[in-house]
C-alpha positions in Angstrom: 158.4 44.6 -324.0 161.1 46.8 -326.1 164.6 47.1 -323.4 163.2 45.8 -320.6 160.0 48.2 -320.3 156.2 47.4 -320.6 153.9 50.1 -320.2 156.5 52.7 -319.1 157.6 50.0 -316.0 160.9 48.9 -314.9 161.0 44.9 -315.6 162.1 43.7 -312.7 162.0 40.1 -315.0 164.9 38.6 -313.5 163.3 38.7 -309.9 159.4 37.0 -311.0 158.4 41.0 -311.3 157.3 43.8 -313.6 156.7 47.6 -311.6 154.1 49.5 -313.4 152.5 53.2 -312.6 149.9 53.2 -310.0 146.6 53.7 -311.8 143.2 54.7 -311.3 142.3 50.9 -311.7 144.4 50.3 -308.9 142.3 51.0 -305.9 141.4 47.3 -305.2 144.7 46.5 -305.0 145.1 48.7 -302.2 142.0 47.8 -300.2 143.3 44.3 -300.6 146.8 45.8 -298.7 144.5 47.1 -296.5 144.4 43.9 -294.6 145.1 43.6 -290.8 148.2 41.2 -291.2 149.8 43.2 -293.6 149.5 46.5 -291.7 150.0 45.5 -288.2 153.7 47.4 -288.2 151.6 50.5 -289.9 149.3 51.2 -286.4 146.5 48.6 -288.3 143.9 49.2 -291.0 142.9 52.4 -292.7 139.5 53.6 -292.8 137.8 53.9 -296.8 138.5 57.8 -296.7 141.6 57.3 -295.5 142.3 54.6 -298.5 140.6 57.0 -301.0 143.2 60.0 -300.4 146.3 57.8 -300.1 144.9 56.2 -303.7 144.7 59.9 -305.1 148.1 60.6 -303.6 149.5 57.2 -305.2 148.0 58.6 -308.4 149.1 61.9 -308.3 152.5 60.7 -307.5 152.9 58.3 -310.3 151.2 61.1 -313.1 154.1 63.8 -311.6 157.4 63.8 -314.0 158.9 66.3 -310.8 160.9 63.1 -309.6 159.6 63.6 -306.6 158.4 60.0 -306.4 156.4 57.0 -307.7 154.0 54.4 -306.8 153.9 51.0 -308.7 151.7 48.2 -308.6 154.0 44.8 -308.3 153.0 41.9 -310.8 154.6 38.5 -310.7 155.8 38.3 -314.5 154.9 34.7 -314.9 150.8 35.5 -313.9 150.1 39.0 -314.9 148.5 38.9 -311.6 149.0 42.2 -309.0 150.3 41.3 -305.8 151.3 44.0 -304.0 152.9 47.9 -304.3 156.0 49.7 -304.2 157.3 52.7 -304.5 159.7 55.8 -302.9 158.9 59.4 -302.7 160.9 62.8 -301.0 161.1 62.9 -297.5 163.6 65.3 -295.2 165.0 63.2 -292.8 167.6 65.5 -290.2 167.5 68.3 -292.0 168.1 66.4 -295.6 166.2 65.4 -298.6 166.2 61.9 -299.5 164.0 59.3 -301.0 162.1 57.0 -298.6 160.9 53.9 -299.8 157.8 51.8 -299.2 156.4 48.5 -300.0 153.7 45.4 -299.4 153.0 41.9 -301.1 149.8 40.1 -300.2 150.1 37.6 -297.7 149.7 34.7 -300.4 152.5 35.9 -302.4 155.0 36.5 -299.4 158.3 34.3 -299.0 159.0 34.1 -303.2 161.4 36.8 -303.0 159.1 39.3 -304.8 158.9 42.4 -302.1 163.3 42.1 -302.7 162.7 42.0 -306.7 160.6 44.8 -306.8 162.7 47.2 -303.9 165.4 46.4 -306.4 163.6 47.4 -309.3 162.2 50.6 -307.6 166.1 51.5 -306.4 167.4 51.2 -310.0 163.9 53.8 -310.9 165.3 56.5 -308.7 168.6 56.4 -309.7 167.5 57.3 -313.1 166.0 60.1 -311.7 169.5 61.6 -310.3 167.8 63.4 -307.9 169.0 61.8 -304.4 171.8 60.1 -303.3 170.1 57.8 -300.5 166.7 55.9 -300.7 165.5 55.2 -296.7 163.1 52.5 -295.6 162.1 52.8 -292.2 160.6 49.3 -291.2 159.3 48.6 -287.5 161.9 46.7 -285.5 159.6 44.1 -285.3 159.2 43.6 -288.8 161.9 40.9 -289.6 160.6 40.2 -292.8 160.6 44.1 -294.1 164.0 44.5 -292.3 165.1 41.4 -294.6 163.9 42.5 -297.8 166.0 45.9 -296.9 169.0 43.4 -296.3 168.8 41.4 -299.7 167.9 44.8 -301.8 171.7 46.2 -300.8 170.6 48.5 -297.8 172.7 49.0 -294.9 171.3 49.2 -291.1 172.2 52.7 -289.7 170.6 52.1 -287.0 167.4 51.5 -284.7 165.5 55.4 -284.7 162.1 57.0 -283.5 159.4 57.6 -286.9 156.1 59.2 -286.9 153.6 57.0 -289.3 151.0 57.1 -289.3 151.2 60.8 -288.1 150.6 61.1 -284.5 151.9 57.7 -284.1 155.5 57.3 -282.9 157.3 53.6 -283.8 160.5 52.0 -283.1 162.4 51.7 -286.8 165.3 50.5 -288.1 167.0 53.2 -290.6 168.0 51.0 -293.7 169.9 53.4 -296.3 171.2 52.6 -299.7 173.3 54.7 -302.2 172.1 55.0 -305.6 174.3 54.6 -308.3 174.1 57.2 -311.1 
């Protein structure tokens, strides 16, 4: 670890995580997201095709140097172990290009504080990348522990508004923004 970096990841030390690129390797890790507790405020489980193109997006995304966006795999810093992903990519919201984020920890890791560690960690990524002002995380309204981890990273509630995800499927969301500092 040489300034706070392993492998090209943000260390997100101070929080009991380290982000690193989404890999090739990393397509366990996202079946095991693909449980039905952790996406029950996603319209439930994705099929294996479905997984297999998001994990070749999440790849894609994470080889790009556009600054369009990265995934990461979370990993608690005192285990080594993966426990969940993170990341933000573009997305026009009213007419305007901002970063949306996006995360998950496995149900066994949940309530350590590591979904807030690693938002903050992929917050202080994209301001490096001096691209957009606001990151966006669009959690259900009945997600209070998502809406919480939006809460503790520094976002502020704009609001309760309509979002299509998965596409075809309209939810109830609370629009979280934070400004990034350059």
């Amino acid at each position: 670890m040489r300034d706070g970096v392993r492998d090209g990841a943000r260390d997100g030390a101070p929080g009991g995580v380290l982000i690193e690129p989404w890999s090739e390797s990393d397509l366990p890790l996202l079946r095991r997201m693909n449980a039905p507790e952790l996406m029950n405020h996603l319209g439930g489980p994705e099929t294996e095709d479905q997984l297999l193109v998001r994990h070749e997006q999440y790849v894609a995304m994470s080889a790009g140097k556009d600054g369009a966006g990265t995934m990461f795999r979370v990993v608690a810093a005192a285990t080594g172990e993966a426990v969940g992903t993170v990341g933000y990519w573009e997305h026009s919201r009213d007419g305007e290009m901002i970063y949306e984020a996006g995360w998950g920890v496995l149900a066994e890791h949940q309530g350590r504080g590591l979904a807030t560690a690693a938002v903050r960690a992929v917050l202080e990524r994209a301001g490096r990348e001096r691209r957009h002002r606001f990151v966006h995380a669009f959690p259900s309204v009945d997600n209070p522990p998502s809406n919480a981890v939006c809460r503790k990273a520094g976002f502020s509630l704009l609001g309760a508004c309509d979002f299509e995800y998965p596409p075809g499927r309209a939810m109830r969301c609370n629009n979280w923004r934070v400004e990034l500092t350059f």
